[in-house]
C-alpha positions in Angstrom: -50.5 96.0 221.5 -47.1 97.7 222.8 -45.7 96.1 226.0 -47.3 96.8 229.4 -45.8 99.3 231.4 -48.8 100.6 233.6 -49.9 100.1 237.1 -48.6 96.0 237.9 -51.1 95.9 240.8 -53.9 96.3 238.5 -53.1 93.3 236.5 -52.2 90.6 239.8 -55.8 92.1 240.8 -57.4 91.3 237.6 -56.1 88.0 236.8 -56.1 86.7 241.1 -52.1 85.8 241.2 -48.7 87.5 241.0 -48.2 87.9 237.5 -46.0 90.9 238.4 -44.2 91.1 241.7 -46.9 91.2 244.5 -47.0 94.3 246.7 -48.8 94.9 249.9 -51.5 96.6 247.8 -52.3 93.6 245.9 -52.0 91.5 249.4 -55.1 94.0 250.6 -57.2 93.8 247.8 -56.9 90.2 246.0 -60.1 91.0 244.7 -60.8 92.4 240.6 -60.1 96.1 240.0 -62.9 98.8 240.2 -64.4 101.5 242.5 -67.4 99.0 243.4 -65.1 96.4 245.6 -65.2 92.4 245.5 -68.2 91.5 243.3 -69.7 88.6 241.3 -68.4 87.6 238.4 -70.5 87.0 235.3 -69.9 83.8 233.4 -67.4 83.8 231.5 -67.4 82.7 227.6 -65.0 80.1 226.1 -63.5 83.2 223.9 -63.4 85.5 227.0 -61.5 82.3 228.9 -59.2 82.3 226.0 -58.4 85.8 226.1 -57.6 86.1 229.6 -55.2 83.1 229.8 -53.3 84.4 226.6 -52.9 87.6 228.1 -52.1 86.4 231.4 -49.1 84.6 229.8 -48.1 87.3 227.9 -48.2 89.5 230.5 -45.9 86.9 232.6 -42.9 86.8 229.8 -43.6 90.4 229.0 -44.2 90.2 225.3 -46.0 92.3 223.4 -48.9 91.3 221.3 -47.1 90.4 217.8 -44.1 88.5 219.4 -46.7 86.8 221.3 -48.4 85.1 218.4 -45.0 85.0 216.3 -43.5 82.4 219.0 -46.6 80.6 218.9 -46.8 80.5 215.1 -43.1 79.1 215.6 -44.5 76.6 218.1 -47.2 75.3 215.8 -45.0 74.9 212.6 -43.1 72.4 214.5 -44.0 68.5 215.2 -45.3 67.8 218.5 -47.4 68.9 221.4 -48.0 72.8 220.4 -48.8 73.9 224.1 -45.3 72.5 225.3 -43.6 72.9 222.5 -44.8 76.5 222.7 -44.1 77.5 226.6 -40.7 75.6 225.8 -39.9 78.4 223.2 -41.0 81.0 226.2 -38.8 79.8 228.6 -35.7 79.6 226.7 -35.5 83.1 225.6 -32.3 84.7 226.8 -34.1 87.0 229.1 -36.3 84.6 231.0 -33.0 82.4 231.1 -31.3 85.3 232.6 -34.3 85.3 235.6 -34.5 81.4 236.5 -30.6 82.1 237.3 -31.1 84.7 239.8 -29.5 87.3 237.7 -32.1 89.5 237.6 -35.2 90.1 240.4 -38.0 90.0 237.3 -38.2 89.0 233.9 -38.7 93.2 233.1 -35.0 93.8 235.0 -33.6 90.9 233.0 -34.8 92.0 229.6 -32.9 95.2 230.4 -30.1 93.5 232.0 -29.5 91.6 228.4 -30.3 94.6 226.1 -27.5 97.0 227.9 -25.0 94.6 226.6 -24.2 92.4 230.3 -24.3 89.1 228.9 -22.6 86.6 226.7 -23.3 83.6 225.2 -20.6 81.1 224.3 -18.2 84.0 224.2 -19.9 86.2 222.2 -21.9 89.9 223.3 -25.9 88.8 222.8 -28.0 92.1 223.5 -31.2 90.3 222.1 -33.8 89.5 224.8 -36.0 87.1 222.5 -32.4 84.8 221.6 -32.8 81.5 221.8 -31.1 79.6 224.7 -30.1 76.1 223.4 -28.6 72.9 225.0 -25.0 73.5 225.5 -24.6 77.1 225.4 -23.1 78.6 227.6 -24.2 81.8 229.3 -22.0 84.3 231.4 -21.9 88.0 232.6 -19.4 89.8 230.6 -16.0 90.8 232.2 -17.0 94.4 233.1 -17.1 95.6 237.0 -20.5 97.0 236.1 -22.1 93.4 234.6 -20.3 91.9 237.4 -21.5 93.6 240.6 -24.7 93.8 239.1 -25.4 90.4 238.8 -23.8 89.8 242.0 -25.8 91.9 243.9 -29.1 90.1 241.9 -27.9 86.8 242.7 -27.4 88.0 246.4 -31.0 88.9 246.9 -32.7 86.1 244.6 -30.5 83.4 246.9 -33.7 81.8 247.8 -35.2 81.3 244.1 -34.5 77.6 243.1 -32.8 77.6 240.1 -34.5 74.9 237.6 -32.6 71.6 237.1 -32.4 72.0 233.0 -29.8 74.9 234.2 -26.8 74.9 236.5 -25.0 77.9 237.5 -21.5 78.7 238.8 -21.9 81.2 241.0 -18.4 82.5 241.4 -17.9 82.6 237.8 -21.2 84.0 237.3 -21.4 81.4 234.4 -24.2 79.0 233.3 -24.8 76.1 231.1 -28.5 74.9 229.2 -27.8 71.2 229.9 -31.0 70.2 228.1 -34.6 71.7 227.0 -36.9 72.5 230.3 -40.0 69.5 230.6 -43.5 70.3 231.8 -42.9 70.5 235.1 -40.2 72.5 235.0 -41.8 75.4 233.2 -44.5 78.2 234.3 -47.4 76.4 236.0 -50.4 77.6 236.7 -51.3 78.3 232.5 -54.1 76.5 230.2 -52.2 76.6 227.4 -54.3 74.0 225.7 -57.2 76.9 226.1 -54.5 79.2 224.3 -53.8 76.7 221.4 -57.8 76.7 220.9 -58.3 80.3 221.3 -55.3 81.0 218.3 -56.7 78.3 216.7 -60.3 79.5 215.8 
């Protein structure tokens, strides 16, 4: 399945929450998709559960189907718990990295952000969303006026968003360090992911 790039309101209305940014549309009608209104919902099967909480994730990080199952693949090949282990991988890609910081407004503006070529890490061009953020690296927008006033213009408007502790950021130098891995509470909430592991695992 290629990435989503159709109607965001439809998918906050089919899931119940903000996957994508919420708009006043979504704020009107919280309720599923579909010419018929609010309705009841059937019960829903443990595969159908499954389905709809991988997808809700993936929908989150932006990823399409096959990079999806790849980084849980990665996850599961490694010791420990596979859920964490798994939203851990999630989370420290370059792009989402480049969204907890403020330098970008979504995870979608922050993949682009990183593809055009705006950021370095530990001195070096990295135009690979999907790079793998590490303890100790060191992430910065490159020395262009473009890369600058872009970020400095995100950072302005994203002021608010609390930047998580596994991360610091100097503002000024528009520079930021991975001080450690991100722990449970730290990462997305709000995710079954041990209904994930089971669904990949059948």
């Amino acid at each position: 399945m290629a990435r989503y790039t159709g109607p965001t309101t439809r998918i906050n209305r089919r899931f119940g929450q903000a996957i994508f940014a919420p708009s006043k549309a979504f704020e009107r009608k919280p309720h599923p998709p579909g010419i018929h209104g609010p309705r009841l919902r059937r019960k829903t099967s443990d595969f159908s559960t499954g389905l709809n909480e991988k997808q809700k994730l993936r929908y989150m990080y932006g990823l399409t189907e096959k990079q999806f199952r790849r980084t849980f693949d990665k996850a599961k090949a490694q010791r420990g718990v596979t859920g964490e282990i798994f939203l851990q991988l999630l989370e420290t890609r370059l792009d989402n990295v480049i969204y907890q910081l403020g330098l970008a407004r979504s995870r979608q503006a922050a993949r682009q952000f990183v593809c055009h070529g705006h950021i370095q890490v530990n001195g070096h061009k990295v135009d690979i969303a999907s790079y793998e953020v590490k303890p100790g690296d060191i992430i910065e927008v490159r020395d262009r006026t473009s890369s600058r006033q872009l970020a400095t213009r995100n950072l302005e408007d994203s002021q608010y968003r609390t930047i998580p502790a596994w991360l610091a950021l100097d503002h000024d130098a528009l520079r930021a360090t991975a001080n450690r891995l991100p722990v449970a509470e730290e990462m997305e909430q709000g995710i079954n992911l041990q209904v994930i592991v089971e669904f990949y695992s059948r």
